[in-house]
N, C-alpha and C positions, 0 to 999 in steps of 0.2 A: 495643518500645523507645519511651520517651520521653522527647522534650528541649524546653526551652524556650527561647524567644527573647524578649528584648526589654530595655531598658536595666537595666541590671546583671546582664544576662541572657547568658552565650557560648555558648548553646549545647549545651550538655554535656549529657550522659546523667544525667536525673531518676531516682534509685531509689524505687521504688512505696512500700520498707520503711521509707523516711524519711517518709512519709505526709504530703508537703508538695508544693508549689511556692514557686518565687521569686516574691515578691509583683509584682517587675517585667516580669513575663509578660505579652507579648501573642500570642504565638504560640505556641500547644501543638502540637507535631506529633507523633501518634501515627502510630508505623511498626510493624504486625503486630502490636496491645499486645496485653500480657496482662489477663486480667479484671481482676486487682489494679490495674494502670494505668488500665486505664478506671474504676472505681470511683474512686480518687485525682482525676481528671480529673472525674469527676461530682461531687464532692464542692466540687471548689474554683472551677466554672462556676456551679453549681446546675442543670445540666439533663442527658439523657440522651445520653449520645453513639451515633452510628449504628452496628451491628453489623455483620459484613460480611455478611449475608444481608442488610440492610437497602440496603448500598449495591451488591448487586446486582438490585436490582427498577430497571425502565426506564421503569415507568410516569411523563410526565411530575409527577403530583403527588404521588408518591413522592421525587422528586428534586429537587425547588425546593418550600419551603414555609414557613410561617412560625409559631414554636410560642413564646408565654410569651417575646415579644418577642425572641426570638434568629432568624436565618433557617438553617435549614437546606438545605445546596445540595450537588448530585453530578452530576460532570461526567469523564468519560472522558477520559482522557489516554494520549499514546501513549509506548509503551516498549517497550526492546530491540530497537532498529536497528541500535544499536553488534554486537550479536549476531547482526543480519542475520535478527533473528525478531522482528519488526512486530509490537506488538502493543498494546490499550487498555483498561486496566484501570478500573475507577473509584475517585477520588478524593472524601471527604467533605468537605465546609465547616461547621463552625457558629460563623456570628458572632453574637458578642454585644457589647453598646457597649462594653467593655472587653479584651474577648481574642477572639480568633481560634482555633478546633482545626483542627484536620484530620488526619482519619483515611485511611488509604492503607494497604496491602497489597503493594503494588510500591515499588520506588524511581523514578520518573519521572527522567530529568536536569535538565528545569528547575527541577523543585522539588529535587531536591541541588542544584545552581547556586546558587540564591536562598537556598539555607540557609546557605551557604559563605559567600556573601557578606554576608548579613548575621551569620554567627558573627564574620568579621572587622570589623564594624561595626555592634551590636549598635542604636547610636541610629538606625539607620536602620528601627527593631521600632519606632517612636515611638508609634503607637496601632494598633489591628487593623486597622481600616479600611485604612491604609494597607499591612500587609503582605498583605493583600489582592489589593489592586493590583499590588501588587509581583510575587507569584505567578501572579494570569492574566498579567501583561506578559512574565512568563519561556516562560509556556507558548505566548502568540500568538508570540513571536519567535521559540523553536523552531519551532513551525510554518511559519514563514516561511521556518530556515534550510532542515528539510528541504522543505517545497518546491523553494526552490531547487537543492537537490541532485538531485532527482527530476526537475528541466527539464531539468539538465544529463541524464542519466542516460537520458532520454528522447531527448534530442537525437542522442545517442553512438547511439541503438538505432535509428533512424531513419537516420543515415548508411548504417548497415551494411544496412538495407532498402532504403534507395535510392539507392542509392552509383553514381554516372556509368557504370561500365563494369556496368553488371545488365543491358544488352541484349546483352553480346560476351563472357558468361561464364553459368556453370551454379552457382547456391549450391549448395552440398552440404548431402545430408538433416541431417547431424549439425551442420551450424552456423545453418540452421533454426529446429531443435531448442532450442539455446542461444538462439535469439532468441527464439522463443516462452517459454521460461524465466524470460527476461529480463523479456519486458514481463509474465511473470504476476506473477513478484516485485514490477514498479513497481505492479501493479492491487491487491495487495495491500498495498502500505504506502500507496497514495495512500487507498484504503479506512478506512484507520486514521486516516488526514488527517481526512479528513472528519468523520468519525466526531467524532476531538477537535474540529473549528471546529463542530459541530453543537450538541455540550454546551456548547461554550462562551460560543457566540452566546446559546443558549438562555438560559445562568447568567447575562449579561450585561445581557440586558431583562429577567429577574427582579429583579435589584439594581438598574434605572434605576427600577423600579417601585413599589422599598419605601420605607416612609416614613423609613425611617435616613439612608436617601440625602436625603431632600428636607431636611433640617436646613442651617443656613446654615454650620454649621462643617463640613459637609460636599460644598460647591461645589469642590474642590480635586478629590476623588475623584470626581463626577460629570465631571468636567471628561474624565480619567482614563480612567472608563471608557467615557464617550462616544468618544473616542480610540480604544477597543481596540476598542467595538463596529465601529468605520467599518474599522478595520484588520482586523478579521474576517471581516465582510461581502468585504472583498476579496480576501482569502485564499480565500473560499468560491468568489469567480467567476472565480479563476485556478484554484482545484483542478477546477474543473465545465471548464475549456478544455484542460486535462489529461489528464482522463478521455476526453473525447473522442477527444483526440489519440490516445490509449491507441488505444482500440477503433478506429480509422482503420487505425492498426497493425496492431491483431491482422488485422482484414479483410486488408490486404494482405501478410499473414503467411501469413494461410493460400491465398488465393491464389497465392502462389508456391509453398505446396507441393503446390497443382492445378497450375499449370503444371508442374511437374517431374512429380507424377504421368502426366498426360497425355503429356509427352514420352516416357517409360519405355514407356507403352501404344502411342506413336506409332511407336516402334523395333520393338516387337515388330509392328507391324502393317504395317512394310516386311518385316521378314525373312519374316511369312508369304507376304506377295503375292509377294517374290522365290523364296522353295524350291518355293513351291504348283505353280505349273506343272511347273517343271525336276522335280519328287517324281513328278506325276502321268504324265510322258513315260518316266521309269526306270521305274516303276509297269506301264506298259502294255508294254515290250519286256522286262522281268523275265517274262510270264509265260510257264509251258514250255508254248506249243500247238505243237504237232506242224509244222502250214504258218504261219508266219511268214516270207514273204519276205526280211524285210530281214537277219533272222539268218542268211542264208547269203549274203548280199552283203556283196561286201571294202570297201565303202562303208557300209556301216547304220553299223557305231562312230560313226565321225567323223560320219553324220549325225545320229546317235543326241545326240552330244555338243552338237553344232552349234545342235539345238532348243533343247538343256535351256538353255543358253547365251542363244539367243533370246530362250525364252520369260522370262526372267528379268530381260532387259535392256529389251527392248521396254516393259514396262508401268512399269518407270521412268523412261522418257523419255517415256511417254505425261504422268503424276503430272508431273513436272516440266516440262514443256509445259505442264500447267495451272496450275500455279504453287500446285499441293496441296501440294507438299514444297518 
């Protein structure tokens, strides 16, 4: 699918068969094109757009580069959270001093967002550079809201690990379980965080560094992106305080379910020391020899009884005299 944006531009779905674009285009965004599309789109840039085998190579200069004065740039973006399936697809850039493409494969929401709003205000496509801008700024501010959602998220997970009454009660294995779930789901969207503030920092000192940037009518956007690099950089050192957090959790995750283990191990290991004896005194007066005194004595039962009794009580008040149970 492709649409354009920019003054005179809403928006709307380009047909490839009309073999045109709006002359007032700064923004081409190709969503899954077809070859025809992209041919149309090479046609009316002058240069080649990236295929999606191209925008998936990871190699940095693969991904940031600069060809017949256009920059080409790929940067990971994270999507489908709304779906509760985290995930980072990559996204193309090719600017050139007059338009903007970008090729994409996924729907990201910041870049729906940003399309939205400028289809309802098309002058706001005023030259590439600036929808540019516009589009990492949607992307770092998603980043920012799911973090914040992921503190909250963590916080909630964290209560329920350390919650005031955990010394005067037993977690049960199956809500464990769900906790351990819990923070794998956050380790994997926080993962995806990253991942996008990584591409993005990275696209961010490639474009401080080009010469399109250094042009005097373009101090506005450096301004801009300087802004988003500091707001990125900071995003990175609150997701890196996260992670941490994270894995503090898991550890005492899993620790609580050695301590449950061990308790389970520690019950079975009274009920042995309790039957062991009392087994072993039935054991010895169960068997049929011949002379056994106590078996014709109107007393052996209730002595019989009396031991097993003993021996079972004795070594728990031995254990708890020592302050072992």
């Amino acid at each position: 699918m492709l649409r354009a944006y920019g003054p005179g531009c809403d928006g709307s779905v380009v047909d490839a068969a009309h073999k045109s674009i709006p002359l007032g285009a700064t923004w081409i965004d190709l969503e899954s094109p077809t070859r025809a599309e992209e041919e149309l789109v090479e046609r009316c840039v002058g240069l080649e757009i990236p295929t999606q085998e191209d925008l998936r190579e990871i190699e940095p200069s693969s991904r940031l580069y600069e060809y017949k004065g256009a920059l080409y740039m790929t940067i990971s973006v994270i999507h489908g959270i709304e779906a509760d399936e985290p995930a980072s697809s990559p996204v193309g850039f090719v600017l050139t001093p007059k338009r903007l493409v970008t090729v994409r494969y996924v729907d990201p929401k910041p870049v729906r967002a940003f399309a939205d709003h400028i289809g309802r205000d098309p002058e706001m496509a005023s030259d590439a550079l600036s929808v540019l801008c516009g589009l990492l700024d949607a992307i770092v501010d998603r980043l920012a809201d799911e973090l914040e959602n992921l503190s909250t998220e963590i916080e909630k997970i964290a209560g329920h690990i350390f919650a005031p009454t955990i010394d005067t009660r037993r977690i049960p294995a199956g809500r464990l379980t769900v906790l351990l779930n819990r923070i794998g789901r956050a380790q994997v969207l926080l993962a995806k965080i990253r991942e996008t503030e990584t591409s993005t920092s990275r696209m961010l000192n490639f474009l401080s560094a080009a010469k399109a940037l250094r042009m005097r009518k373009a101090a506005d956007a450096r301004e801009r992106l300087t802004s988003l690099a500091t707001d990125t950089e900071s995003l990175s050192d609150h997701s890196a305080f996260l992670a941490n957090h994270l894995y503090f959790m898991l550890d005492a995750s899993v620790g609580l379910i050695s301590i449950e283990q061990n308790a389970a191990m520690k019950l079975f290991s009274w009920a042995a020391l309790v039957f062991l004896p009392p087994t072993l005194i039935a054991g010895v007066y169960g068997m049929n020899f011949e002379h056994m005194p106590e078996l014709r004595w109107i007393f052996g039962y209730p002595m019989a009884l009396g031991l097993m009794v003993a021996s079972g009580i004795i070594p728990l008040w031995y254990l708890r005299r020592r302050g072992w149970i």
